[in-house]
NUGU-837396 format. One record per residue (C-alpha): residue in one letter; chain; z, y negated, x. Coordinates in Angstrom, 3 decimals. Each point is the difference from the previous one (the first is absolute). Example, Ala and Ser with C-alpha at 12.3 -4.5 7.8 and 13.67 -1.06 7.14 Angstrom:
BEGIN
SITE   residu   chaine          Z          Y          X
SITE        a        A      7.800      4.500     12.300
SITE        s        A     -0.660     -3.440      1.370
END
This chain:
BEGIN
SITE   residu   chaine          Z          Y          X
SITE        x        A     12.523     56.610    -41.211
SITE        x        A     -1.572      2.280      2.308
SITE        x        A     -3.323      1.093     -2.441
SITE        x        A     -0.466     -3.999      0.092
SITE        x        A     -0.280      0.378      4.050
SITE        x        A     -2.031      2.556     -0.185
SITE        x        A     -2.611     -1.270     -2.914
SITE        x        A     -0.102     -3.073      1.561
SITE        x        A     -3.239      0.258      2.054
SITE        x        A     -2.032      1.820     -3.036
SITE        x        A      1.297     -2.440     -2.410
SITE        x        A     -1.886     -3.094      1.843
SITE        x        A     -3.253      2.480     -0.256
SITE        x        A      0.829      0.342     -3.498
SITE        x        A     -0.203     -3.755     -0.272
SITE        x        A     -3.419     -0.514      1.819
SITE        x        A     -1.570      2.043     -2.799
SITE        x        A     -3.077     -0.991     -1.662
SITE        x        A      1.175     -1.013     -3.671
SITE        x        A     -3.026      1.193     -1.370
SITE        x        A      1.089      3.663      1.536
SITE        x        A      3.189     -0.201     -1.246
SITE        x        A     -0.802     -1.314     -3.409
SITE        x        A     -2.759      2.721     -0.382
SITE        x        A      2.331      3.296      0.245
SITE        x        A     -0.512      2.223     -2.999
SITE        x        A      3.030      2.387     -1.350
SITE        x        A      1.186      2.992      2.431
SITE        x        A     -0.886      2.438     -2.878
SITE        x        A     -3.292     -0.856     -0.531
SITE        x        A      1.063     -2.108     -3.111
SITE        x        A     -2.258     -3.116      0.098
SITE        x        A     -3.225      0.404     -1.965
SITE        x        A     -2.099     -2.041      1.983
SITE        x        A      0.513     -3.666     -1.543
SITE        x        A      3.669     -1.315      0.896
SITE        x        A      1.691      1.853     -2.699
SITE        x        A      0.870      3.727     -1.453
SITE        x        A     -0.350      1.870     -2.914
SITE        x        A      3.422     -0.400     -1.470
SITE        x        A      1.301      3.343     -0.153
SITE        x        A      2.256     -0.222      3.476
SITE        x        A      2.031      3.046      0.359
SITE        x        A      1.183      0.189      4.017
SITE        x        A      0.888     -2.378      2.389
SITE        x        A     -0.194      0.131      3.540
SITE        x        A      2.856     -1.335      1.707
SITE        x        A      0.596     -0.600      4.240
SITE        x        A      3.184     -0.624      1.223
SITE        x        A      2.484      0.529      3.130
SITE        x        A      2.414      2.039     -1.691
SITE        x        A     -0.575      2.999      1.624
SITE        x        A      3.552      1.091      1.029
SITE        x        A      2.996      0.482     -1.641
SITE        x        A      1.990     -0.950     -2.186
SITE        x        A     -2.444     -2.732     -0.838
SITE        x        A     -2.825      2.501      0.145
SITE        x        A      1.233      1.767     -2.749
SITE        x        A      2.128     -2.792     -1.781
SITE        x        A     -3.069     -1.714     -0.414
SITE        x        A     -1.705      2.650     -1.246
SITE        x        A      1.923      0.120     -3.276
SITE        x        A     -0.179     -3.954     -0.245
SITE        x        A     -3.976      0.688      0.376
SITE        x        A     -0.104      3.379     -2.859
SITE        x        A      1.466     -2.156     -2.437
SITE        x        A     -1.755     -2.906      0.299
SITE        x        A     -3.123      1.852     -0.121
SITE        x        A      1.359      1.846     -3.217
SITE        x        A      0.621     -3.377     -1.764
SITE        x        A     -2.990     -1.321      0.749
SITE        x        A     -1.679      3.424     -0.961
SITE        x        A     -1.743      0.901      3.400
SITE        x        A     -0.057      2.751      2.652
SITE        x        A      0.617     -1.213      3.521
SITE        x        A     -1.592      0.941      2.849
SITE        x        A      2.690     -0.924      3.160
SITE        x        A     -1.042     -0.627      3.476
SITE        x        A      2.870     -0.627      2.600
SITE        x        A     -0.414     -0.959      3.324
SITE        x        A      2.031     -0.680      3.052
SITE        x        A      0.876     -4.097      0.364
SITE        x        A     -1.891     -0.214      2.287
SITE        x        A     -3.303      1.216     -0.842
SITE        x        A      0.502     -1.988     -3.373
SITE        x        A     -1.943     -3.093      0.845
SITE        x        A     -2.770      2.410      1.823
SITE        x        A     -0.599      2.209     -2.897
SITE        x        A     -0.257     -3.990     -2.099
SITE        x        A     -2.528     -0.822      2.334
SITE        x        A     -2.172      3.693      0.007
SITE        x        A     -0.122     -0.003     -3.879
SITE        x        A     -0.989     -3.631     -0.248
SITE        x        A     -3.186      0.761      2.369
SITE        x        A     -0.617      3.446     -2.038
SITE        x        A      0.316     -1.842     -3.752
SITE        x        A      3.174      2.523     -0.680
SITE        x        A      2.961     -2.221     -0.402
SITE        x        A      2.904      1.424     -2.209
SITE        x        A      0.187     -1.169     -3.082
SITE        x        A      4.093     -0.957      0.573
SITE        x        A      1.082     -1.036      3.696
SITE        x        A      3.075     -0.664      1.489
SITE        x        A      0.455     -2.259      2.984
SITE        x        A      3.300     -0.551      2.326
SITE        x        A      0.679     -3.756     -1.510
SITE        x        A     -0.943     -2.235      2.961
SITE        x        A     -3.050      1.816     -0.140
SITE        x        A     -1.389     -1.148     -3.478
SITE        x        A     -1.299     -3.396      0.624
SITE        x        A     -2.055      0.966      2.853
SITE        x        A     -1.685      3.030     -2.279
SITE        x        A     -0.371     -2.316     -2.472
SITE        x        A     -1.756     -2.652      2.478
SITE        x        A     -2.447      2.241      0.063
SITE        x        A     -1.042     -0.090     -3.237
SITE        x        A      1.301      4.009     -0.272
SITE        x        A      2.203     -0.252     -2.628
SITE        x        A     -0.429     -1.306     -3.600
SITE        x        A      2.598     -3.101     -1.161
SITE        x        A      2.460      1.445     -2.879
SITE        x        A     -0.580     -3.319     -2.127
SITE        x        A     -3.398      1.868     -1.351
SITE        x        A      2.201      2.277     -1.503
SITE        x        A      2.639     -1.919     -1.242
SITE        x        A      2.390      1.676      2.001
SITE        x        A      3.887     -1.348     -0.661
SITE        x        A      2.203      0.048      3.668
SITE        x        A      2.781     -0.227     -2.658
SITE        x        A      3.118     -0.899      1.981
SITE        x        A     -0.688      0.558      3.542
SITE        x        A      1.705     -2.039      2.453
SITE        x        A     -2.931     -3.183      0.792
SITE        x        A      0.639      0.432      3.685
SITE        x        A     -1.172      3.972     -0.558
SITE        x        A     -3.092     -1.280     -1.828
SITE        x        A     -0.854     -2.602      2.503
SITE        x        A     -1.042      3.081      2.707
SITE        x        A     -2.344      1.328     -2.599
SITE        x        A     -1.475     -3.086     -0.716
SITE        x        A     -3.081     -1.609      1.350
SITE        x        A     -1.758     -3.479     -0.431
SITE        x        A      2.538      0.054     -3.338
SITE        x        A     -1.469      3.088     -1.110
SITE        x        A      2.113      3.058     -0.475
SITE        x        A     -1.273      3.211      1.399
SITE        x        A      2.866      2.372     -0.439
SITE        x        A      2.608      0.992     -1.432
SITE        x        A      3.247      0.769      2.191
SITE        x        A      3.399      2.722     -2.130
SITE        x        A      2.400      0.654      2.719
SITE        x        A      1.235     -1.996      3.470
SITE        x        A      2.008      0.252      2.588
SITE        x        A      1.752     -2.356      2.356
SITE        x        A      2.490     -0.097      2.645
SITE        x        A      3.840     -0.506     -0.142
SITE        x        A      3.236      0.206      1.873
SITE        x        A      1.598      3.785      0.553
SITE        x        A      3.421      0.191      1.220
SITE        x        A      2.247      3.057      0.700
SITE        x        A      2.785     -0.275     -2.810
SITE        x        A      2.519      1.474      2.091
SITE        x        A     -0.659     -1.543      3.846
SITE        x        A     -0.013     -3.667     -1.995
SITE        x        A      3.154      0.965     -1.984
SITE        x        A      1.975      1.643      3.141
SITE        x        A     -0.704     -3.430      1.882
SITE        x        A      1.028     -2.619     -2.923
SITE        x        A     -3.744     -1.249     -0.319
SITE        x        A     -1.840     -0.939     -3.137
SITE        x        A     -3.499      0.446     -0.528
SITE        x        A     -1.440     -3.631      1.082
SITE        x        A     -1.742     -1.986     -2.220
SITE        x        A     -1.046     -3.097      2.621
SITE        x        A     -1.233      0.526      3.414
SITE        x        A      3.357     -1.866      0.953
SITE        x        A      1.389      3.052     -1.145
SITE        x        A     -2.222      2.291      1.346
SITE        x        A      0.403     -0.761      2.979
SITE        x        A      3.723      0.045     -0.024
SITE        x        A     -0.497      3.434     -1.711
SITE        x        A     -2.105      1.377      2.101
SITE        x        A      2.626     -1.233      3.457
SITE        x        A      2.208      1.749     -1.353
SITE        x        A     -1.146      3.025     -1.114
SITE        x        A     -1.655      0.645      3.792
SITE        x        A      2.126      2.377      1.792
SITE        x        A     -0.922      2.805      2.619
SITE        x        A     -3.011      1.712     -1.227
SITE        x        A     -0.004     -1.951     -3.010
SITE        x        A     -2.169     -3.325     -0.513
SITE        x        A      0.836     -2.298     -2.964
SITE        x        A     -3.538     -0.306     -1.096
SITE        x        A     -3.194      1.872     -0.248
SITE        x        A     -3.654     -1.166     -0.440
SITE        x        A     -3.250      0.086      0.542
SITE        x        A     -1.523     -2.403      2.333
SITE        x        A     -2.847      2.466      1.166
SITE        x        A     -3.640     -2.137      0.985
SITE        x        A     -1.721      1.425     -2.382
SITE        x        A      0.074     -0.891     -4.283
SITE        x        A      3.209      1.308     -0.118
SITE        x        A      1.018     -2.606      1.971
SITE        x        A     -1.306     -2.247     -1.865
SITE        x        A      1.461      1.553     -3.448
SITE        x        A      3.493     -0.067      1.447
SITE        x        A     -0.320     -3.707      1.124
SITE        x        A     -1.200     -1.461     -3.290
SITE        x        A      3.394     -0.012     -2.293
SITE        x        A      1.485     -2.047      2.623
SITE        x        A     -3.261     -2.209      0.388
SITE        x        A     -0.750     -0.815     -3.362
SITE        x        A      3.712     -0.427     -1.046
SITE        x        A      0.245     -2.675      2.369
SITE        x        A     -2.635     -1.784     -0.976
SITE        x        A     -2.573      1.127      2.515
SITE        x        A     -3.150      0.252     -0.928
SITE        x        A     -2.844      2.367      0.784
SITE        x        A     -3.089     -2.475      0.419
SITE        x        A      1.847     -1.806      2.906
SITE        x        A      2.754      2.362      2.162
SITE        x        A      0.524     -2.866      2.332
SITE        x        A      2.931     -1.489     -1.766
SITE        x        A      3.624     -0.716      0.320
SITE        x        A      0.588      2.064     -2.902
SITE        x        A     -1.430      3.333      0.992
SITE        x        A      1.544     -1.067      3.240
SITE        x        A      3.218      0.222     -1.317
SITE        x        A     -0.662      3.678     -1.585
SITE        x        A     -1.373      1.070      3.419
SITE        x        A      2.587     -1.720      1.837
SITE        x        A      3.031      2.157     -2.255
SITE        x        A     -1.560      3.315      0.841
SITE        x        A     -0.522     -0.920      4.195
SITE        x        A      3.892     -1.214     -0.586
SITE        x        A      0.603      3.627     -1.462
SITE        x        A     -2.169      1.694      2.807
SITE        x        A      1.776     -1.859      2.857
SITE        x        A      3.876     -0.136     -1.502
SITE        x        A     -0.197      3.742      0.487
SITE        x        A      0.124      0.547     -4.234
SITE        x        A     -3.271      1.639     -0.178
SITE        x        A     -1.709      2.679      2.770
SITE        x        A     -2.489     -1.597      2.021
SITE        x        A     -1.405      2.944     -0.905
SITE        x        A     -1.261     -1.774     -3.530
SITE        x        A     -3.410     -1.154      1.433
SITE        x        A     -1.248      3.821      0.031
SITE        x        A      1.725      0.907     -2.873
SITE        x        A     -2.296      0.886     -3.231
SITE        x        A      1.599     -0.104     -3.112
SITE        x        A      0.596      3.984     -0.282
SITE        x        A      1.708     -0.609      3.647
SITE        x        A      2.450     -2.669     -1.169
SITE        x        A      0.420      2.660     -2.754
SITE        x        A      0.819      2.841      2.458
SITE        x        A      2.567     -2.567      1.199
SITE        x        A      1.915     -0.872     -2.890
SITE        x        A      0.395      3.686     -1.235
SITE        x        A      0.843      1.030      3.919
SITE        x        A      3.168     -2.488      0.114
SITE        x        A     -1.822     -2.024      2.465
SITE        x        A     -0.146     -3.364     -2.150
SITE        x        A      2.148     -0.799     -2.714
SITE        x        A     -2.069     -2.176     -1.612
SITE        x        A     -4.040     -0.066     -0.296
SITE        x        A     -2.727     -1.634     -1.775
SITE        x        A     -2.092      2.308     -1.920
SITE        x        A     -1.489      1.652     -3.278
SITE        x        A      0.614      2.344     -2.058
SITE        x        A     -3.330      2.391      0.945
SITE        x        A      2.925      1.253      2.587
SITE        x        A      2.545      1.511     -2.629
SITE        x        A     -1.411      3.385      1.234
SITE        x        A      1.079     -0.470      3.169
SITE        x        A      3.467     -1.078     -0.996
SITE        x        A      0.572      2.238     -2.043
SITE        x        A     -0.234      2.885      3.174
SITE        x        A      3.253     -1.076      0.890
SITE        x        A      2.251      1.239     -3.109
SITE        x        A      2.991     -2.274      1.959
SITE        x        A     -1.863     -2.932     -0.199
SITE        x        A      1.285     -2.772     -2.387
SITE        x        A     -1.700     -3.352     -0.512
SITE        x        A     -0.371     -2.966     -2.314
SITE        x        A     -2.762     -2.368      0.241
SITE        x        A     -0.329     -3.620     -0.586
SITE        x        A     -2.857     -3.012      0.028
SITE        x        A     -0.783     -0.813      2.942
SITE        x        A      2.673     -3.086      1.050
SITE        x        A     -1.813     -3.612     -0.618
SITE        x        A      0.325     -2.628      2.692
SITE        x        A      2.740     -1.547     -1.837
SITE        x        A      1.861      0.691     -3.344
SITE        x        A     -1.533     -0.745     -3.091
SITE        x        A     -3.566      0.204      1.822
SITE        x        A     -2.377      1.912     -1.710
SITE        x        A     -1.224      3.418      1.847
SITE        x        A     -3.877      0.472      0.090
SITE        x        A     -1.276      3.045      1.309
SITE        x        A     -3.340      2.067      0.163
SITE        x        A     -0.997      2.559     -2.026
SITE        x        A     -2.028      3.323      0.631
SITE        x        A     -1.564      2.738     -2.778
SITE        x        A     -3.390      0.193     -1.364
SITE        x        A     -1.863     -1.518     -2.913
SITE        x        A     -2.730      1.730     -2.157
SITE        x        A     -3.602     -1.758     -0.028
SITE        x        A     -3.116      0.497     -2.065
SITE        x        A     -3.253      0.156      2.265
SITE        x        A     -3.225     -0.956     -0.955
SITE        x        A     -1.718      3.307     -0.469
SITE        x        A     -2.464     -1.946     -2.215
SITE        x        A      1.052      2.544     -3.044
SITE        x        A      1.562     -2.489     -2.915
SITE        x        A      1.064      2.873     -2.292
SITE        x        A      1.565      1.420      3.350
SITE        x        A      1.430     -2.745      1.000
SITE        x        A      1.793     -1.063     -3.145
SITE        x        A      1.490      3.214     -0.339
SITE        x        A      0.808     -0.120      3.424
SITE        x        A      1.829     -3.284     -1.011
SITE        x        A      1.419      1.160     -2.362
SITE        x        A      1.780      2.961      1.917
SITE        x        A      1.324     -2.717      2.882
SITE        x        A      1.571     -2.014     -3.101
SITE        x        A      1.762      3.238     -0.449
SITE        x        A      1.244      0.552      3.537
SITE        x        A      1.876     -3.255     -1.003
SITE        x        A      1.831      0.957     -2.972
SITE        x        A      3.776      0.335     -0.217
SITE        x        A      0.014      4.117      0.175
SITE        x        A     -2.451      0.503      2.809
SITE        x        A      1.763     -2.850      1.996
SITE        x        A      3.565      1.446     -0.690
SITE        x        A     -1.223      3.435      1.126
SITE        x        A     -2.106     -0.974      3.152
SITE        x        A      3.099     -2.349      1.236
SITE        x        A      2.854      2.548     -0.208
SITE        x        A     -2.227      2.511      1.275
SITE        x        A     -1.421     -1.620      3.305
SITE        x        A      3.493     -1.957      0.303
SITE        x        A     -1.649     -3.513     -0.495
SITE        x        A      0.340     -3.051     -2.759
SITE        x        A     -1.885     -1.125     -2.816
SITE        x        A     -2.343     -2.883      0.214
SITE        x        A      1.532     -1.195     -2.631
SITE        x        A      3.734     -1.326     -0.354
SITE        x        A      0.222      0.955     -3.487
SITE        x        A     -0.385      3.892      1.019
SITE        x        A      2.643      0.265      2.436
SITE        x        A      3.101      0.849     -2.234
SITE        x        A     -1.625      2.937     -0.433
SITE        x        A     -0.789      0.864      3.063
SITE        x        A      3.229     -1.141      1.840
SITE        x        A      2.061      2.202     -2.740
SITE        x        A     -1.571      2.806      1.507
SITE        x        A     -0.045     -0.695      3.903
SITE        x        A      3.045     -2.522      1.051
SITE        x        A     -1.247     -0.219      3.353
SITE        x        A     -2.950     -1.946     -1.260
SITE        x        A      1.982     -3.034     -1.993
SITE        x        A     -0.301     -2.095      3.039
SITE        x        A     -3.544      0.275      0.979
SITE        x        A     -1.218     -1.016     -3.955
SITE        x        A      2.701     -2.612      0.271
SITE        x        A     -2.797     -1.578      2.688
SITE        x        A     -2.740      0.781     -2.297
SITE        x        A     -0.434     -3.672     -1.700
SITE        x        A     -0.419     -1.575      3.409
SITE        x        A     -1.564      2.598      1.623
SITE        x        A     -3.527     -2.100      1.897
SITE        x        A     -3.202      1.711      1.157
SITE        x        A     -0.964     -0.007      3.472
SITE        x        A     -3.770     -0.942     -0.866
SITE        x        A      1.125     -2.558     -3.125
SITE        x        A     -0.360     -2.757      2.271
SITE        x        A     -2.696      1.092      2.708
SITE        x        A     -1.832      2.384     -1.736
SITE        x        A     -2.214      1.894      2.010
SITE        x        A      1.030     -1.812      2.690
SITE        x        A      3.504      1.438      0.336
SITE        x        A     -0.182      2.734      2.522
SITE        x        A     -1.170     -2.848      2.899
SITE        x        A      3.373     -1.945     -0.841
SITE        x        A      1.698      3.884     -0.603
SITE        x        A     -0.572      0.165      3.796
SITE        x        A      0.345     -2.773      1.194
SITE        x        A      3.873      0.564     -1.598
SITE        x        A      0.794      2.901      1.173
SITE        x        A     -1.089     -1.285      3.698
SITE        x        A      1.906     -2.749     -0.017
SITE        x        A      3.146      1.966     -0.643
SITE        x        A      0.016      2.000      2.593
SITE        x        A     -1.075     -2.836      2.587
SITE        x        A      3.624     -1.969     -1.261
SITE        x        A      1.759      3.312      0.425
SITE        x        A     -1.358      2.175      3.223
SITE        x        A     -2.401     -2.509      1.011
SITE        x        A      2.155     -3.070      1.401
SITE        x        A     -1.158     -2.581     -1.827
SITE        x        A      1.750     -1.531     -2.646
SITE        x        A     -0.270      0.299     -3.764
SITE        x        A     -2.075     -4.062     -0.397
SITE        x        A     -1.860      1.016      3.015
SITE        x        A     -1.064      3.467     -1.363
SITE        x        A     -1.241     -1.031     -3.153
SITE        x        A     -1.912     -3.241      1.097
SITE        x        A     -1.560      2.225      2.624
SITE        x        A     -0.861      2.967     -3.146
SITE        x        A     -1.164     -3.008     -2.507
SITE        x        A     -2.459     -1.409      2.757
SITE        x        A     -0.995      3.453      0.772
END
């Protein structure tokens, strides 16, 4: 959530590019011959991404080597911080040297692919195979596919096994019984809930599960139903359940919480296992996030990359470059990327496996077949509305006003 933040500005410049630039960009190795297409003996790929710490850095890394030795290439690995990702796009499209495979933080491929940057995967009969359609629709532009997305994440409900079990509480499943939950589990120090409500994306993130599973919708805020989600977390803020303390919070903060004994419960995903795991006393189950009533369906974000093709203007390149993102798809490189970075397949049919290995993740690719994109409705529109969110959240809870108020005043803008 933060790289989006922080690309944000460069990806609207990546937009305003001339197609004709764009469209023009030969291979990073020198590969084109001069006339849109190559000689047919590929043997390396260049391939940009964000992995550049670990354990993705060098989980990823064996996901990448044997891809490349299936397909029957060298590779040629550039990793950058996050945030320099969408810069170092942006310098290589203006110097002809795009990669030959790029990967792009998901809400970021439809705006790359606006600008005519990256080639659509129907040229070369790419198969998505059984990823979730909600995971497809962020990688999809003017009903053209331009990437293909393995592993997700997604946010759920933690709770401290043995705080919930010493007071007689169940893990809640509605927020009728969340917020009973989280009453009663508030004592001294210790607040029922934890979350994010931060003004920035991770704000926004947080807010969405309850949102969307009330029906709210992203295109208008100014509704009673994302009144209603807004209205149960200012309930939470001002029973005393949750630290007023939330609307600073980041994500790794409500983390620090949780694993401190300062919340018993907290909304969150599992890129914090590392953290939790510091505290060897620590014991915690986690659930779905609980649905405005029972029997309603939970829908909830998703975060993780997808793997593009750009238009270097190389076809033997590209194909083979094709050819090695099909791979990044297939049941043993998803298996291995997902236990190894602590995230889900893309698609449901992979999970067994996955789960079998890591519990903690059974309730995160529970979510996965309702899991929605933040830019499947908006498109490249999404970070004004992201905003506009996040702002209207913290106007309902700090700010005075109240949650119908907040959001007619944020959907106005």
């Amino acid at each position: 959530m933060t790289r989006f933040s922080r690309a944000r500005v460069a990806i609207a410049a990546a937009a305003a590019l001339p197609l004709v630039l764009v469209a023009a960009c030969s291979g990073s190795d020198g590969g084109a011959d001069g006339d849109g297409g190559g000689d047919g003996d590929v043997t390396e790929l260049h391939v940009l991404d964000y992995y550049n710490n670990d354990p993705n850095k060098t989980v990823w890394q064996g996901v990448l080597d044997a891809c490349a030795a299936e397909v029957g290439v060298e590779l040629n690995r550039e990793s950058v911080p996050g945030g320099d990702l969408i810069a170092k796009v942006l310098q290589m499209s203006s110097s002809r040297t795009l990669p030959d495979v790029l990967m792009l933080d998901n809400p970021d491929v439809q705006q790359i692919a606006e600008s005519g940057a990256l080639a659509p995967l129907s040229q070369f009969g790419l198969d998505p195979g059984g990823i979730a359609e909600g995971v497809l629709s962020a990688s999809t532009y003017e009903d053209e596919l331009y990437a293909l997305q393995p592993v997700t994440n997604t946010i759920a409900l933690f709770y401290n096994t043995q705080v919930l079990a010493d007071a007689g509480v169940e893990p809640p499943t509605t927020w009728e019984e969340l917020e009973t939950a989280a009453a009663a589990l508030t004592e001294g120090h210790q607040y029922g809930l934890a979350l994010s409500a931060i003004n920035t994306y991770e704000g926004t993130w947080q807010f969405l599960p309850f949102m969307w599973s009330n029906g709210g919708d992203e295109a208008d805020i100014a509704t009673e139903e994302v009144a209603g989600a807004l209205q149960l977390w200012k309930d939470l803020l001002d029973s005393g359940s949750m630290s007023q303390s939330v609307v600073t919070w980041s994500q790794a903060d409500v983390a620090d919480q949780f694993s401190s004994g300062n919340a018993a419960m907290m909304v969150n995903g599992p890129w914090n296992f590392g953290t939790l795991a510091e505290n060897a006393e620590l014991e915690y189950g986690i659930v779905p996030i609980p649905a405005p009533a029972a029997g309603d369906t939970v829908v909830s974000p998703f975060g993780g990359e997808a793997w593009a093709v750009p238009q270097t203007g190389d076809d033997a390149r590209m194909a083979v470059a094709a050819e090695f993102v099909q791979c990044l798809v297939g049941e043993d490189a998803v298996v291995d990327a997902a236990v190894g970075t602590n995230t889900v397949p893309t698609d449901p049919s992979l999970s067994a496996a996955v789960v079998e290995q890591v519990p903690n993740l059974a309730s995160f690719a529970e979510q996965v077949p309702d899991l929605r994109a933040r830019t499947g409705e908006l498109g490249p529109e999404w970070p004004t509305q992201a905003t506009a969110i996040y702002e209207a959240v913290q106007n309902a809870l700090v700010g005075g006003m109240s949650p119908e108020d907040a959001l007619a005043q944020a959907q106005n803008g």
